[in-house]
N, C-alpha and C positions, 0 to 999 in steps of 0.2 A: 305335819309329819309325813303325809303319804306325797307332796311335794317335795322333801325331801328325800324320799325314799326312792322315788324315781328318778330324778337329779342324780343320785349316788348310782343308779342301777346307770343309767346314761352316761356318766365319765364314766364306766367303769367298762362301757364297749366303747367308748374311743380311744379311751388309753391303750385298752387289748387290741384295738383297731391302729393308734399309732405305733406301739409296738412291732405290730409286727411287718409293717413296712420297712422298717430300718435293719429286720431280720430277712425278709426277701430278698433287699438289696444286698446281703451277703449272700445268699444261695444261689441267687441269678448267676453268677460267674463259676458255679462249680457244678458239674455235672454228678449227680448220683443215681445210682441203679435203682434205688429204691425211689420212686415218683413220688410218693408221698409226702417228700420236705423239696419238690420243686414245685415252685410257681409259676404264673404268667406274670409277666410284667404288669404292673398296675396302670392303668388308662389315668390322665388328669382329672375324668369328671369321677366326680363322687358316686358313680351308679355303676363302674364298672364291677365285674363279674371274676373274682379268681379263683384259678385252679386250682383244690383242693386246702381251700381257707376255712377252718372249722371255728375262729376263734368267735364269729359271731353267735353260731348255732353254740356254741358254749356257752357262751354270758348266758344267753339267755337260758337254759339248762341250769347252769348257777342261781341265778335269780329264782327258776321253778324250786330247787331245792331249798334256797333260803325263806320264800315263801311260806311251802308245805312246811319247814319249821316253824315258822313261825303264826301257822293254823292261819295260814290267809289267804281263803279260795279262789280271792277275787284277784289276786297279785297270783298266783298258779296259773289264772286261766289269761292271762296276759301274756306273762311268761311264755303260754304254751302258744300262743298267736305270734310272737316274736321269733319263735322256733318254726311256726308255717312260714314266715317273711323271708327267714334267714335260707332256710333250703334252696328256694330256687338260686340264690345268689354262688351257691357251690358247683364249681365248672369241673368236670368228671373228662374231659376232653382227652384229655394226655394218660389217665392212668392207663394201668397195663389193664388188657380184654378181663384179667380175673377179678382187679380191682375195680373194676367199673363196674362188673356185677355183684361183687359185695357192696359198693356202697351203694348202689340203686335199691336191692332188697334194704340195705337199713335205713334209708332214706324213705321208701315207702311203709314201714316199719314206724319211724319217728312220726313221719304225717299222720297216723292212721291214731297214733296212740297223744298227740299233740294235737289232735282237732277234740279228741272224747275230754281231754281235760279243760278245754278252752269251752266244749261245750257244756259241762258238769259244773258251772259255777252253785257254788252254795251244796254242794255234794263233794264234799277233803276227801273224806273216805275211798268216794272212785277216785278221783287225779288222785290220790295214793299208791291206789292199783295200777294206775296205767304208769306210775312212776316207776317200778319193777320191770318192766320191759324196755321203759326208755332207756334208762341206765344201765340195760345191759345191751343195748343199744350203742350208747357213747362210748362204755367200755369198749368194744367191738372197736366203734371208731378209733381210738388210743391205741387200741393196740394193733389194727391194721394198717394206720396211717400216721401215728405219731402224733407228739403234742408239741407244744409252743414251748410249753413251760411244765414240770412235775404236778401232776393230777395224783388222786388219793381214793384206792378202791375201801369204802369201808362200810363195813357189815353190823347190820342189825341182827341178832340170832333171834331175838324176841317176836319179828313182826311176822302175822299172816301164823297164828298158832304155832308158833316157836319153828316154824320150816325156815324163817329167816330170809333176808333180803339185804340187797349194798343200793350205795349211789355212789357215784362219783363227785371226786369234792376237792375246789383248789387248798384248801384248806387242812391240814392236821387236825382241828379244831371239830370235834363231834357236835353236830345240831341235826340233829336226827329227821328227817322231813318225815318218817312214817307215822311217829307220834306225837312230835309239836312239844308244845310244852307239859307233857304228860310224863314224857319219858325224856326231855332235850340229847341229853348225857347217852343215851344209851347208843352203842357201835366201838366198833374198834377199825382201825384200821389197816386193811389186807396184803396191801400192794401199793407200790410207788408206782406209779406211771410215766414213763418220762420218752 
């Protein structure tokens, strides 16, 4: 099962990974104001570096959510290792002066709150906590720099003594990461992302 589980989580950043090559190749040719949906050209070796590609630092975000739903610390703190890997691979070169320094503050932001959950294995309770800043984190991201594809702000009211809390979710499909299988069901959701 947990080779399966990884297997699935692995296609499921190369396909976001094939994707959106075949989406660059369209953007390359048209110039926009807004930096955030242009790229750099993709290099032939696999280790190249592009400009302002979130889809990896996503999956793995995704994975951290499906995870924490699924009360699995040890796949959270993975998750959250995946999200240290993926950071540096995001080239910040070309945004505009303002954008570079929003995504560097949430960048060190994500690192800060993606090292406590990688290092809090067997502790769901913290990588929960540190989930509420991540996610408004990514939100951040979506909404300064745009998405690939429709993202899903949706809200917990119950977590953290009813002050409530979101994450971010490719999904319409409520699996609550703050309570697992306690509460799965519980959120609604806020916002389309797109």
């Amino acid at each position: 099962m947990k080779h399966l589980f990884l297997g699935l989580i692995a296609s499921s950043v190369l396909a976001l990974t094939a994707c959106n090559g075949n989406a660059e190749k369209k953007s390359e040719s048209t110039t926009h104001a807004d930096h955030s949906t242009e790229t750099a050209p993709a290099a032939n070796d696999a280790t190249s570096h592009e400009q302002g590609n979130f889809s990896e630092l996503y999956a793995h975000y995704q994975h951290l959510t499906f995870a924490l739903s699924s009360d699995n610390d040890k796949e959270a703190a993975n998750a959250a290792k995946g999200m240290l890997e993926a950071l540096p691979k995001i080239k910040s070169d070309g945004f505009s002066a303002e954008d570079k320094t929003t995504y560097e503050d949430i960048a060190a932001d994500i690192q800060e709150h993606a090292e406590h959950i990688s290092d809090n294995l067997g502790n769901i309770a913290h990588q929960r906590e540190h989930l509420v800043t991540l996610s408004k984190d990514f939100y951040d991201i979506a909404k300064t720099f745009g998405t690939e594809k429709p993202l899903y702000k949706v809200f917990c009211p119950m977590y953290d003594n009813n002050k409530g809390a979101y994450w971010i979710s490719d999904s319409k499909e409520i699996k609550n990461p703050y309570y697992g299988a306690e509460m799965l069901s519980c959120g609604e959701v806020q916002e389309e992302l797109k």
